[in-house]
PAZAPA-4460 file (N, C-alpha, C; in steps of 0.05 Angstrom, whole numbers, plus 32768, in hexadecimal, padded with zeros to 4 digits):
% residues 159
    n_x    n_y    n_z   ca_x   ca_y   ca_z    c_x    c_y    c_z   seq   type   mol
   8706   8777   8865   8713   8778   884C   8723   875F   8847     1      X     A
   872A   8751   885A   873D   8736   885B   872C   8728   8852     2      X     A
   8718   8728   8860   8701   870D   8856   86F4   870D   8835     3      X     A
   86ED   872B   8834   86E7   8736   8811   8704   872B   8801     4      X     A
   871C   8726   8808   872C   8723   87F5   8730   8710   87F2     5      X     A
   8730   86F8   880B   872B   86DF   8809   8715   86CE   87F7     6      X     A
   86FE   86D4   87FD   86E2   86D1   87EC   86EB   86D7   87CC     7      X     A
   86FB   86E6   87C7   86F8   86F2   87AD   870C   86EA   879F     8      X     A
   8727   86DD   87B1   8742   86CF   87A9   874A   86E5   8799     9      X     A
   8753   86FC   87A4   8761   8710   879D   8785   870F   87A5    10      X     A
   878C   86F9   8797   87A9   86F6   8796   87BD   8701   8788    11      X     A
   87AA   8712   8776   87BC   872F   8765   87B1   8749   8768    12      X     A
   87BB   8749   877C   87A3   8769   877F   87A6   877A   8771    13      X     A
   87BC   8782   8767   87C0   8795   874C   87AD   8795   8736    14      X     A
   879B   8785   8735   8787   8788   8721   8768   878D   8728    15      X     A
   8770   87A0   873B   8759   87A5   874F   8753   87C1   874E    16      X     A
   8743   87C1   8742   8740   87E7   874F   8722   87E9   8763    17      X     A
   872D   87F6   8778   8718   87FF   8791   870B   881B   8787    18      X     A
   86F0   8817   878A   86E9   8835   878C   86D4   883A   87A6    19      X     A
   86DD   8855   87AC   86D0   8855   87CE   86C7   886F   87CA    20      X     A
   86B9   8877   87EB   86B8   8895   87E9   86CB   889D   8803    21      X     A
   86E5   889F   87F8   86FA   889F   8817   86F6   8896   8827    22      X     A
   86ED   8885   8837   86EA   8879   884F   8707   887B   885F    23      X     A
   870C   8881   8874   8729   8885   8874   872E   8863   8877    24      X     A
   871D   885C   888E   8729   8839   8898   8726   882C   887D    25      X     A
   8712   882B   886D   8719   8820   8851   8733   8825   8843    26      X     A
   8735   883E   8845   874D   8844   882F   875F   8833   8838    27      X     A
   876C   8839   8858   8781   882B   886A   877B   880A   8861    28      X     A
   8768   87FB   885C   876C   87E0   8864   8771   87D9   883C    29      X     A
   8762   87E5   882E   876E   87E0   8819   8785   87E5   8805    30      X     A
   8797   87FF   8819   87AC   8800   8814   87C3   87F0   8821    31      X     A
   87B8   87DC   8838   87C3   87D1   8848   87BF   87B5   883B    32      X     A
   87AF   87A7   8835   87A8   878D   882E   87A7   8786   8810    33      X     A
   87A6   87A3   8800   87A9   879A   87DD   87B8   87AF   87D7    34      X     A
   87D3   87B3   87D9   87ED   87CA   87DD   87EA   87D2   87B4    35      X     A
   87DF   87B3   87A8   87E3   87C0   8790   87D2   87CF   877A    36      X     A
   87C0   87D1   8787   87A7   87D2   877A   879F   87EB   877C    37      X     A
   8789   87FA   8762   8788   8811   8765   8771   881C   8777    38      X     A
   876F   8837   877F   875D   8839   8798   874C   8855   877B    39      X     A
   8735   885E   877F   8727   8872   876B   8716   8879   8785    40      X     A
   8706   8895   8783   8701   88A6   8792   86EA   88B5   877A    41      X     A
   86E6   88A5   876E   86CE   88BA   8751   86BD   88C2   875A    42      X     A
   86A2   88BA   8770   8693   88C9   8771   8696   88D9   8786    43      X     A
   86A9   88DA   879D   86AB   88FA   87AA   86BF   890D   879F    44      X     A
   86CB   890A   8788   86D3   891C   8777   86B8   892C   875B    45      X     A
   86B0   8918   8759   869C   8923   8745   867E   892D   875F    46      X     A
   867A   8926   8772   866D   893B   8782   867B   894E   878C    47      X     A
   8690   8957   878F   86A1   896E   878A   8699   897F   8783    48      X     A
   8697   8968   8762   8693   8982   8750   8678   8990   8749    49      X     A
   8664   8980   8755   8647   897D   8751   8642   899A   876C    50      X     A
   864E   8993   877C   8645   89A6   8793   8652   89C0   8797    51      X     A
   8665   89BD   8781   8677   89E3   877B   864F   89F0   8773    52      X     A
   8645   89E3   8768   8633   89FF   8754   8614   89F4   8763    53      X     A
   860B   89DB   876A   85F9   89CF   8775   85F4   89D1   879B    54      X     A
   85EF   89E4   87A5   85F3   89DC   87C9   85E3   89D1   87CD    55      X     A
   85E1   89CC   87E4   85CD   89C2   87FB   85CC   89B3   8801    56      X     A
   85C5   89A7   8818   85C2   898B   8828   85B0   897E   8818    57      X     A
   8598   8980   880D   8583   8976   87FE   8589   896F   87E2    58      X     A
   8595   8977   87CF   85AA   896F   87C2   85BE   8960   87C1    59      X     A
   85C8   895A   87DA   85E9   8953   87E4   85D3   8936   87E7    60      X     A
   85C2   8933   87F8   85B6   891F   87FD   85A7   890B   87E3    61      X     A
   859F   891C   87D3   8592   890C   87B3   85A1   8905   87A5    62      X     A
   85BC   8911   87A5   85D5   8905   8794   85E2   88EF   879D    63      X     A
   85E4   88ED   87B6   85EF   88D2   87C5   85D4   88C4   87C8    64      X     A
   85BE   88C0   87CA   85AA   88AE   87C9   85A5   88A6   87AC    65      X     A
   85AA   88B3   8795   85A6   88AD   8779   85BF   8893   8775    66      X     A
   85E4   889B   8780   85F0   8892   8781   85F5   8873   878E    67      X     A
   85E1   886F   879F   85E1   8859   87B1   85D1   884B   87AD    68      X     A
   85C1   8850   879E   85A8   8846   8793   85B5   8829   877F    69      X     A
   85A1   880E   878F   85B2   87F8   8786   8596   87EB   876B    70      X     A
   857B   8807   876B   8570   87F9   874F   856E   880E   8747    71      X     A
   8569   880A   872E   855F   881A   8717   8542   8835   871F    72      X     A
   8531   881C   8730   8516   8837   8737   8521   884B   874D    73      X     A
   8532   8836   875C   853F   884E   876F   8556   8863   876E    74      X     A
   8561   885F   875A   856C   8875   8746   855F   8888   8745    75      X     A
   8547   887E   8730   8538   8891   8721   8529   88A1   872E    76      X     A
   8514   8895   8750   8506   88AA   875C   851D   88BE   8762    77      X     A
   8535   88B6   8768   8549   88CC   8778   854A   88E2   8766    78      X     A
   855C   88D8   8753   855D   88EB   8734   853C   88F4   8734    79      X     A
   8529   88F6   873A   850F   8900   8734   850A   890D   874B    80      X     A
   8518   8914   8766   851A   8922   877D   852C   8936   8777    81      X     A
   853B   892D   876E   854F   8945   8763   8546   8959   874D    82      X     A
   853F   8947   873C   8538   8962   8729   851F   896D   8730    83      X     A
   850D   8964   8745   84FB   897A   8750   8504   8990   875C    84      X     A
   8516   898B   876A   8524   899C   877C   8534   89B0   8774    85      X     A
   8541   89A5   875A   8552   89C3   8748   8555   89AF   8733    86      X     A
   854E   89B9   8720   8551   89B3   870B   856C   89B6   86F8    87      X     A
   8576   89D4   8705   858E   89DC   86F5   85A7   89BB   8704    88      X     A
   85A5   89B6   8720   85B3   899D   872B   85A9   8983   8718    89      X     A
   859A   8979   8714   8595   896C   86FC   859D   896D   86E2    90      X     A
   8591   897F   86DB   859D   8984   86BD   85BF   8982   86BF    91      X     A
   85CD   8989   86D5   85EB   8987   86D5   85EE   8970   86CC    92      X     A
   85E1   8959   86DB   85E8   8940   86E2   85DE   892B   86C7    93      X     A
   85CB   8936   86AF   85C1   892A   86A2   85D6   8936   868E    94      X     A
   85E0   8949   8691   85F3   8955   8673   860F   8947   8675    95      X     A
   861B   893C   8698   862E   892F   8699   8632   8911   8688    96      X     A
   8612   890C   8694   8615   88E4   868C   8611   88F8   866D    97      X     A
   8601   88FF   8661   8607   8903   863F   8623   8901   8637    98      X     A
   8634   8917   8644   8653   8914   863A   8659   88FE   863C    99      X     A
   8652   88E6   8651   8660   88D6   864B   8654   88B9   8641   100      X     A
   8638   88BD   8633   8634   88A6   8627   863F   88B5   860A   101      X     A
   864A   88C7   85FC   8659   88D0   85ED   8674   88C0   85EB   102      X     A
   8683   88BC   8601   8699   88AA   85FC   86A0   8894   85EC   103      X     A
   86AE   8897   85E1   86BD   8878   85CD   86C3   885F   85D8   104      X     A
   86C6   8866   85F7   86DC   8856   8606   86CF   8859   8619   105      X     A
   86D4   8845   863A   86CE   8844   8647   86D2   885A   8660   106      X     A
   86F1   8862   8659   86F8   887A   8667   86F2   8890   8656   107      X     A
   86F7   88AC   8668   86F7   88C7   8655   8706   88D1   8642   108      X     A
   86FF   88E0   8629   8719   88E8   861B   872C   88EF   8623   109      X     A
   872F   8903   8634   8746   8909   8643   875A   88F7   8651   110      X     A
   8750   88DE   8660   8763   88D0   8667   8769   88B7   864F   111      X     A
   875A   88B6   8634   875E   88A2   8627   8779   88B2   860D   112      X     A
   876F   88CC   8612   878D   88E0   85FA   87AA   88D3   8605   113      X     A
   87A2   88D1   862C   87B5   88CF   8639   87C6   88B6   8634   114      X     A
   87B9   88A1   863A   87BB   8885   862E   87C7   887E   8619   115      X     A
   87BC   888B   8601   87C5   8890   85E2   87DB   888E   85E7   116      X     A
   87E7   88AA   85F5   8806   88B0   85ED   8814   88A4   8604   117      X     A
   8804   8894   860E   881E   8888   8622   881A   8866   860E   118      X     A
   880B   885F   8607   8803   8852   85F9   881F   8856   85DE   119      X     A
   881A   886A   85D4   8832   8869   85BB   8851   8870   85C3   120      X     A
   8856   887F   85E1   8870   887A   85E7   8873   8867   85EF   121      X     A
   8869   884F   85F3   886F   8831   85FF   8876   881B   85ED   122      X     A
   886E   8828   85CD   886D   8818   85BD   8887   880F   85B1   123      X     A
   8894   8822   85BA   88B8   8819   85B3   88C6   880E   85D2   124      X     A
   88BC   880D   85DE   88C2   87F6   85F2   88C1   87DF   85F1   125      X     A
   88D7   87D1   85FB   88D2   87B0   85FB   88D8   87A8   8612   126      X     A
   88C5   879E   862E   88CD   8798   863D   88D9   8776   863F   127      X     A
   88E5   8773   864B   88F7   8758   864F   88F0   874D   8673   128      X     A
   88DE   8739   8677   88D8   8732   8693   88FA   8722   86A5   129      X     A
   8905   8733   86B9   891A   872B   86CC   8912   871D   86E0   130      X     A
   88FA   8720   86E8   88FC   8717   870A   88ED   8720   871B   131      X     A
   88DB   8719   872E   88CA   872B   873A   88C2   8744   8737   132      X     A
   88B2   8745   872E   88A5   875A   871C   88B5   8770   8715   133      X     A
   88CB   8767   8702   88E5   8779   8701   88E2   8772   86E1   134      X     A
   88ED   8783   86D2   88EC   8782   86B4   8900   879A   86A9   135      X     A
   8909   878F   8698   8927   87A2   868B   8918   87B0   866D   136      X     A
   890D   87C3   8671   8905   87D2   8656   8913   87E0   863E   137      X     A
   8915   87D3   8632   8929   87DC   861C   8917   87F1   8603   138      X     A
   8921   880A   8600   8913   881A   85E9   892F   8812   85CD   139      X     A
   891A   881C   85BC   891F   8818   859C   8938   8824   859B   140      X     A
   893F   883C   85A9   8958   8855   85A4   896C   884A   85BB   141      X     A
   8965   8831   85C3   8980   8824   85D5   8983   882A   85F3   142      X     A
   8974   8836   85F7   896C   883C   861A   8963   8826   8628   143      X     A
   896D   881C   863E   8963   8809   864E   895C   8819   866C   144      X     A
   893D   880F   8674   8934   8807   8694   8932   87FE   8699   145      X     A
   8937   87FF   86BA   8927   87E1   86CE   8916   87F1   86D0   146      X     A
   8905   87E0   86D6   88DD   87E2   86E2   88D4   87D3   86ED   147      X     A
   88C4   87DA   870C   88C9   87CB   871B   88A3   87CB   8726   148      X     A
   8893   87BA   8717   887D   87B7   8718   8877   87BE   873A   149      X     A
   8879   87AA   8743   8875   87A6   8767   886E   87C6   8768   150      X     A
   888D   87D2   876C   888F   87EC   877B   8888   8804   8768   151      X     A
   887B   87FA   8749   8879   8814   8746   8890   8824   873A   152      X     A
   88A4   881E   8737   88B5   8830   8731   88C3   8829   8710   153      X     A
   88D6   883E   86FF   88E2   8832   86E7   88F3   884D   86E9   154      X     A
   890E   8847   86E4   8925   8855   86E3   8928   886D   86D1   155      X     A
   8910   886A   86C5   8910   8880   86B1   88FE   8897   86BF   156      X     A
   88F5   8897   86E0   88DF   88A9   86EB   88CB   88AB   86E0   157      X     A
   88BB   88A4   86CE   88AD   88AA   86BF   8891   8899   86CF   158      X     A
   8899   888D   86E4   8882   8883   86EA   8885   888E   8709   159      X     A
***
């Protein structure tokens, strides 16, 4: 992971988001070596959710070989192993990507409503840069925070 961050001149890691499938020693070295950056976990949450209604090892196995699949044909035979095998597990998986070539946005509605309204309570904010990633936020109605990028934190709890 030292050498990947080197190669890649990752000197702000905060603009990094990792996505893994938990690895624990992964998690540990990239919470150790890019403290700011975000870590995501999407596809063993959405096989989660795939394997509440879908069992089996033969299944469990076409979904992670469809997943790992670094071309297009090898996608497709997987996805075409799968839907031999159950169709109703397929059809799940073809009605998911539908919902989401439906999207406006790159994320889901649900987390973009979210956005919105953090999006429009922010809009009477004015932050003012102090000092190491420290900033004095001033709202419209005369309230002042510190906010303290690094650690994550703003006096108002809200983060």
């Amino acid at each position: 992971m030292e050498l990947l961050g080197e190669d890649l001149e990752l000197n702000n890691s905060h603009v990094i988001v990792w996505i893994t499938d938990k690895q624990k020693g992964l998690i540990d070295s990239i919470r150790e070596l890019f403290p700011h950056s975000e870590h995501w976990f999407y596809l063993k949450h959405f096989f989660n959710n795939f394997k509440a209604s879908h069992k089996g090892l033969m299944l469990k196995n076409l979904l992670w070989g469809a997943t790992k699949s670094t071309t297009k044909q090898g996608f497709t035979q997987f996805m075409e192993s799968l839907r031999i095998e159950s169709e109703t597990a397929y059809q799940w998986l073809v009605t998911k990507r539908a919902a989401v070539e439906k999207w406006h946005h790159q994320i889901g509605p649900k987390v973009m409503k979210f956005v919105e309204r953090i999006m429009k309570d922010s809009s009477i904010c004015n932050p003012e840069y102090s000092g190491n990633y420290v900033y004095q936020v001033k709202e419209n109605g005369g309230e002042q925070f510190m906010v303290n990028i690094e650690q994550k934190e703003c006096a108002c709890n809200k983060w």
